[in-house]
N, C-alpha and C positions, 0 to 999 in steps of 0.2 A: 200723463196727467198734469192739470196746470192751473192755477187758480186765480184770481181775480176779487181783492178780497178785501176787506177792513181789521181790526182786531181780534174777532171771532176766528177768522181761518188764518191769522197770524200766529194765536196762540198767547195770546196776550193775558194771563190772570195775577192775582196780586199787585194790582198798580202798575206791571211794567210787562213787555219781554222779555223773557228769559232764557226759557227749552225750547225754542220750534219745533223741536223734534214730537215736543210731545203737543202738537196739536192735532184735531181730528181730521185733516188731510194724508199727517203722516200716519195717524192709524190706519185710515181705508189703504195709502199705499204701500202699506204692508200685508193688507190680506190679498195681494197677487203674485203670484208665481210664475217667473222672476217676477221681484220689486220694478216698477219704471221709473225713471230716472225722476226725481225731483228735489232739486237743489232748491235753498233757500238758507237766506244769511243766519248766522250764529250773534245770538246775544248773551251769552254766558258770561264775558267778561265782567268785573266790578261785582255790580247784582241787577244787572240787567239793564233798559232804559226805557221810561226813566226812572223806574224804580220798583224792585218786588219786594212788599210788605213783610213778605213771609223770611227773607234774606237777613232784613233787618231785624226783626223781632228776633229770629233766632241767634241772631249778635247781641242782642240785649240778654236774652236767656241765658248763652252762654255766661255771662256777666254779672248779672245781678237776682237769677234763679226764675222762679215764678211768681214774681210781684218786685213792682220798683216803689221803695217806701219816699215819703217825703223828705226824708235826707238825702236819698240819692238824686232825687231829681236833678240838680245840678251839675253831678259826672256822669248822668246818664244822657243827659241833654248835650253835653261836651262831645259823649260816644255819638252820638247820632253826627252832628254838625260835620264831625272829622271823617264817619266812614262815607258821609253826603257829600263831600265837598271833594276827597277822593274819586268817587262817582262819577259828580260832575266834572273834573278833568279829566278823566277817561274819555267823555261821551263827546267834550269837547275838542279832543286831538291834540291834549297837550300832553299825554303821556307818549303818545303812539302814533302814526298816521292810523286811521280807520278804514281804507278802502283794501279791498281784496282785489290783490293783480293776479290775483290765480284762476280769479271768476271772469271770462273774458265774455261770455254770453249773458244775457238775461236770465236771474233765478224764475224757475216753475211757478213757486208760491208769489206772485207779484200781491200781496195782501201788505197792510200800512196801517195800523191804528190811527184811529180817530179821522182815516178821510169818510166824507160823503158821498154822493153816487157820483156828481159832476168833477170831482177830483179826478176820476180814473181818466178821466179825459183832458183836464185841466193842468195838475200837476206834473212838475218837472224837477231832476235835481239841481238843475239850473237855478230855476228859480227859487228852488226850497235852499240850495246854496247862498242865494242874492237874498232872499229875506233876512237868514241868518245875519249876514254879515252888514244890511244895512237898516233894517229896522230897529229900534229898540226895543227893550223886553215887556211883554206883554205883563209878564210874572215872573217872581224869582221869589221861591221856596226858602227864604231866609239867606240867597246866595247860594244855593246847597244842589239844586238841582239841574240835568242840564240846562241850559236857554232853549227855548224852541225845539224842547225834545224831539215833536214829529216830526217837523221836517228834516231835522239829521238821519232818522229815521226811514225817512223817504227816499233820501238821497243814498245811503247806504242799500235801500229795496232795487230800488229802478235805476242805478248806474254805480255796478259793485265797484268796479275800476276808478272812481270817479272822474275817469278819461273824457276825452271830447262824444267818441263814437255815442255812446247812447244818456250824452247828459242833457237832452231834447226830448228822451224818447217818456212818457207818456206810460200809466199801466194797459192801458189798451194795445199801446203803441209795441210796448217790450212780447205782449202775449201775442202779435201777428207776427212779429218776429221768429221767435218759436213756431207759430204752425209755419210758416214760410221754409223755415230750414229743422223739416225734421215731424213736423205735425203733430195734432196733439186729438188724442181721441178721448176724454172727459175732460169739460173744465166744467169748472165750478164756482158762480160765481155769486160770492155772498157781501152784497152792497145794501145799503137805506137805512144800518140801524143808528150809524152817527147824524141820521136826518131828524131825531126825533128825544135819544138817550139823555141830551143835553137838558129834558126840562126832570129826571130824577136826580140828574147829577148838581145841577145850579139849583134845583128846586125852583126856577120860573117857566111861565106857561106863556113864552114869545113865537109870536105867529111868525112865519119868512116872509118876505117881502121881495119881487119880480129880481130886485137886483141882487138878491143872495143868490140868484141861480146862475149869475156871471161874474159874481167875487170870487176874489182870493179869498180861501178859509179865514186866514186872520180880519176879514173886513166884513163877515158874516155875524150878522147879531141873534137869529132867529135860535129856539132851541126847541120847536116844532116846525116842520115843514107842513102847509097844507095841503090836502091832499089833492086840488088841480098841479102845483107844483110837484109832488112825487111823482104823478102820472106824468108830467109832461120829462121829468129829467129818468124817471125808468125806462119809456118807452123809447130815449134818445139810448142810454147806453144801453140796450137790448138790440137797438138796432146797429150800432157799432162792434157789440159783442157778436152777433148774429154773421158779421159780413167778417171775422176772423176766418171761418169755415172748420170749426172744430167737429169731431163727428158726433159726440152729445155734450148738452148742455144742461148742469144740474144747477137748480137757486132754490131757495128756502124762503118759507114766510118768516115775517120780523116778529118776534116774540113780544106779548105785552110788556111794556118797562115798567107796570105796576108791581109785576112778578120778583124780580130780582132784588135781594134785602139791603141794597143802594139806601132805599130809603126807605122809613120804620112806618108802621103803620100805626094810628095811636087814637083812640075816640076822646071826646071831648069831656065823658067825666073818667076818663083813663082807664078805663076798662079794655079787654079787648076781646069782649064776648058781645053776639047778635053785632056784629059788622055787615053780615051781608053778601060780602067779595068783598067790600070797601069800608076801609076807616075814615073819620069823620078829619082826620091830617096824615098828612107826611109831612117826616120830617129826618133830620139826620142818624144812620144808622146809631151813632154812639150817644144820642141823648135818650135816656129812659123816657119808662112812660110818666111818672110820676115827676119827674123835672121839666115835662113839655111844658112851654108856655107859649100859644098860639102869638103874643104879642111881642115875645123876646126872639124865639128860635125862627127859624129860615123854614119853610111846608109849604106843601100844595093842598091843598081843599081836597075832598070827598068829589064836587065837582070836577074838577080839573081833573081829578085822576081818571074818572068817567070818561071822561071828554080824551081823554091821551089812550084810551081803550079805545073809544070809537073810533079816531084817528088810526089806529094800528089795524084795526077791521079794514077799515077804507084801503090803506095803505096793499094788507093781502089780498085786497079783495082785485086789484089791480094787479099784483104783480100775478098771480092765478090766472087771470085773463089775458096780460100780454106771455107769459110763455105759452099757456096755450095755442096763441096767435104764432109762435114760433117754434113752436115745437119740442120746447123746452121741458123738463124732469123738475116737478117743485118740490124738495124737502116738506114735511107740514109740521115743523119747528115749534111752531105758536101754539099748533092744538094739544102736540107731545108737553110741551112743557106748560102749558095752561092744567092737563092732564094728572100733571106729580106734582102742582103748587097747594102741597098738605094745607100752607096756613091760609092759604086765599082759600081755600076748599071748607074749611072750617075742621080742619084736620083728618081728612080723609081723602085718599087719591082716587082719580077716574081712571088712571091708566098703568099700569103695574109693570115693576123694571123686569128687562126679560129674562129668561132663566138661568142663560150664560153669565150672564152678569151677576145673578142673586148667587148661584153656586161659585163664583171665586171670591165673591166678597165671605162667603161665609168660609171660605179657604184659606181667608188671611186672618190673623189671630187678634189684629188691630181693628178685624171692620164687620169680623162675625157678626157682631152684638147687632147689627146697624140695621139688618133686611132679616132679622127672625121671625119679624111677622110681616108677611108678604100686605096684609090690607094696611098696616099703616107700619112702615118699617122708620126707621131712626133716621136715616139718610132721607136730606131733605132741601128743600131752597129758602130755610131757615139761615140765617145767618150763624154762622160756625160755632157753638160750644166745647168747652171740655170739661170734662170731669176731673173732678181736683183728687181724688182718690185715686183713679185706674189711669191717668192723663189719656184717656183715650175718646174720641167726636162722640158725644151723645143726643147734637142734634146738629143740622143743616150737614155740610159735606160737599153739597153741590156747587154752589157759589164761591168760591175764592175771596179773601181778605177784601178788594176790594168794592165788593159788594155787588158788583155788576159781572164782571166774567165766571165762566167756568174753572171749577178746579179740575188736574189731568183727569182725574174720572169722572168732572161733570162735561170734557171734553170726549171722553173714550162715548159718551149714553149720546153725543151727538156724533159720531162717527154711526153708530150703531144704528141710527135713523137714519141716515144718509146711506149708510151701505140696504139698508132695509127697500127703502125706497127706489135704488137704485136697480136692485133684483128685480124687484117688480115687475120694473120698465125693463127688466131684457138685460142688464149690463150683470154680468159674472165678475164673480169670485172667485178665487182657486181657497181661500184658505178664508176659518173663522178672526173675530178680534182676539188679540192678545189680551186677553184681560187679567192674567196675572201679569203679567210686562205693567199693563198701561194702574191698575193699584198699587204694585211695590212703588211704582214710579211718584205715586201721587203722596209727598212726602207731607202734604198740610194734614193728610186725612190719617197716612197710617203712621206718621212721625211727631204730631202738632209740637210746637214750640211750648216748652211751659210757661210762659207769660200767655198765652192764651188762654191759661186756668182762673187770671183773674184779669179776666176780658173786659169787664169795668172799667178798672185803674188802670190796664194798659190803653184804652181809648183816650180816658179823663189825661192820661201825659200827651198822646199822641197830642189830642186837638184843646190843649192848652190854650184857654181864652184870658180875656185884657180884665175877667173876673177874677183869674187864681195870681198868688205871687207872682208867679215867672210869668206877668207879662210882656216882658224882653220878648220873647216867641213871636209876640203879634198874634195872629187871631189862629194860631197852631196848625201844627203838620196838617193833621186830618183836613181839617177847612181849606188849607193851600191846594192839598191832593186833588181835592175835590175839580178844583182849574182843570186841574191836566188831564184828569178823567174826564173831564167835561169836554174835551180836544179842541179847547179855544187858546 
């Protein structure tokens, strides 16, 4: 097995890298008997890169319990800067060298947060090398973060050694390598969603333009691709993916980015009842509704979100058509999780989590509570709650800290589609998902952080604006994060 991928089949939730292990590649390659080989780099070091949420908050927790009052602000902002600043020489190579001389081949998982479709073909650690070192910084998280997270990223993915042999080689390039010596009979290739994420993440609605489709990422402004442009650069890596010669090929439709709690939904007399599917703004996860001000805060329109729905039709509507043309297995992602989006539904799902699943969560003491009533259960793509009594998730689960990726078990529910889908089409399994493995593991949902209990005031410190005292921050974590999630 061998994949071809972005931050979804990287494994990517809470702001950074962390566990590869526990992404949903590794879940499927553990339902075969034997496991097939697939390798893929370790981000465990520090708290991952360039940064998981959930790392740091529970460094705060440990620290100063469940709420940071206004006198702490000051040593708690001190804790952040020092364990960020440690981070960021870690990711830098100044604690360590970073490359693995152990890894002499190309990893399985060739997946890179934040690239686009034309990277797989594009990008090199060469050049992800040569930017590092000769461009200046696009952003820097108060000094705290790596520089140019991705492409260290990159360069660590697709040339472990950072030797001469494969610092040319290309995600495309490293995945025919692998079928050439050794072959590979499922890949998986999940590319297009950084062509479009960029307009919930920045909150603008920028159309691409002919020459983002031959830029360097860093020289790309768009943060929607149109969709002559999707077609023409999907049907280019489908036809490069296609001439690897793997014996199947599975892809996935791109999920609406209206779905994921990235960005809040919020109507104009701040209600958030008779929406429709759609609120009348977006805007940043951590501003309530009652504090939106359409003329202060950063949102999208009711239009625009429409309009990034159509776009994302268009978008599967193409990729369903070129695998067809090739023969390819498509995941149907968008409709699964359009399916369980409780709040866009108006609090009611179309498609119901499946039995495996519902019986170990109610196996575990921390998640019982979550799926006791199968038509609308607790577990949801709600941005993450806790109960300040029991500290246990009493709403969303799915989503991770960051507001866009999956938590391990909103990773395990797309393993599950993917394996689902896969049967289908003829490809076996020897063994079910581990789904007590993959929820012990999912330490957000059955461990949360107690600063999560006053989810509030943990935000209101995070993204510290030039409004509160400590505008020393600048325009606060949150808002910086937001860059790097955005993979600009």
């Amino acid at each position: 097995m061998a994949v071809i991928g972005d931050s979804l089949s990287q494994g990517f939730q809470n702001g950074g890298v962390y566990r590869t292990d526990l992404n949903f590649p590794n879940f499927l390659r553990n339902c075969w008997e034997p496991s097939p080989d697939f390798t893929q780099p370790l981000f465990t070091a520090q708290a991952g890169i360039p940064l998981n949420l959930e790392i740091l908050v529970r460094g705060l927790s440990d620290k100063y319990g469940d709420t940071i009052e206004w006198n702490e602000y000051l040593p708690a902002l001190s804790h952040v800067y020092s364990t960020l600043r440690r981070i960021k020489r870690y990711w830098e190579g100044e604690l360590k060298p970073l490359n693995n001389i152990k890894q002499k081949e190309p990893y399985h998982n060739q997946s890179v947060w934040g690239f686009a479709m034309n990277d797989a073909w594009m990008v090199t650690e060469n050049l992800s090398s040569r930017f590092v070192k000769t461009r200046p910084d696009t952003y820097s998280i108060f000094d705290m973060l790596p520089d140019h997270a991705m492409y260290v990223t990159a360069g660590l993915v697709l040339n472990p050694t950072l030797g001469k042999k494969f610092s040319h080689a290309t995600q495309i390039n490293n995945i025919q390598h692998l079928q050439d010596n050794g072959g590979i009979e499922n890949l998986i290739v999940t590319m297009g969603h950084n062509n479009i994420i960029g307009a919930v993440s920045d909150l603008k609605f920028i159309l691409s333009e002919e020459k983002d489709l031959k830029s360097f990422p860093s020289e790309r402004q768009y943060t929607v691709y149109r969709p002559e442009h999707f077609e023409q650069e999907y049907r280019t890596l489908a036809e490069k993916v296609s001439k690897v010669g793997a014996q199947s090929i599975i892809t996935q439709t791109i999920p609406y980015v209206t779905i994921p709690p990235v960005s809040r939904g919020v109507n104009s007399d701040k209600s958030r009842r008779g929406h429709s599917g759609y609120f009348d703004y977006y805007t940043r996860f951590w501003i309530w509704d009652k504090d939106f001000d359409p003329d202060k805060h950063p949102h999208l329109t009711k239009e625009q979100a429409i309009k990034l729905d159509q776009h994302v039709d268009e978008y599967n509507q193409i990729i369903r058509q070129v695998a067809k043309e090739y023969g390819w297995i498509t995941v149907p992602l968008n409709k699964y999780l359009s399916g369980i989006a409780r709040r866009r539904l108006g609090g009611r799902m179309k498609i119901r989590y499946p039995d495996s699943f519902r019986d170990a969560m109610k196996d575990h003491p921390m998640t019982e509570h979550l799926v006791t009533d199968e038509d609308d259960p607790k577990f949801s793509t709600d941005y993450l709650r806790i109960d300040r009594d029991t500290g246990k998730v009493y709403k969303g689960g799915l989503f991770s800290l960051d507001g866009i990726h999956p938590t391990t078990i909103g990773y395990g529910l797309v393993a599950h589609l993917y394996k689902q889908t896969m049967e289908s089409n003829g490809i076996t399994f020897d063994k079910p998902l581990d789904w007590e493995y993959i929820i012990s593991n999912d330490t957000l949902v059955t461990d949360p952080p107690y600063l999560l209990v006053e989810l509030r005031k943990l935000l209101r410190f995070l993204s510290l604006g030039r409004q509160d005292k400590l505008s020393i921050v600048g325009n606060g974590l949150l808002n910086q994060l937001m860059d790097v999630f955005s993979f600009r």
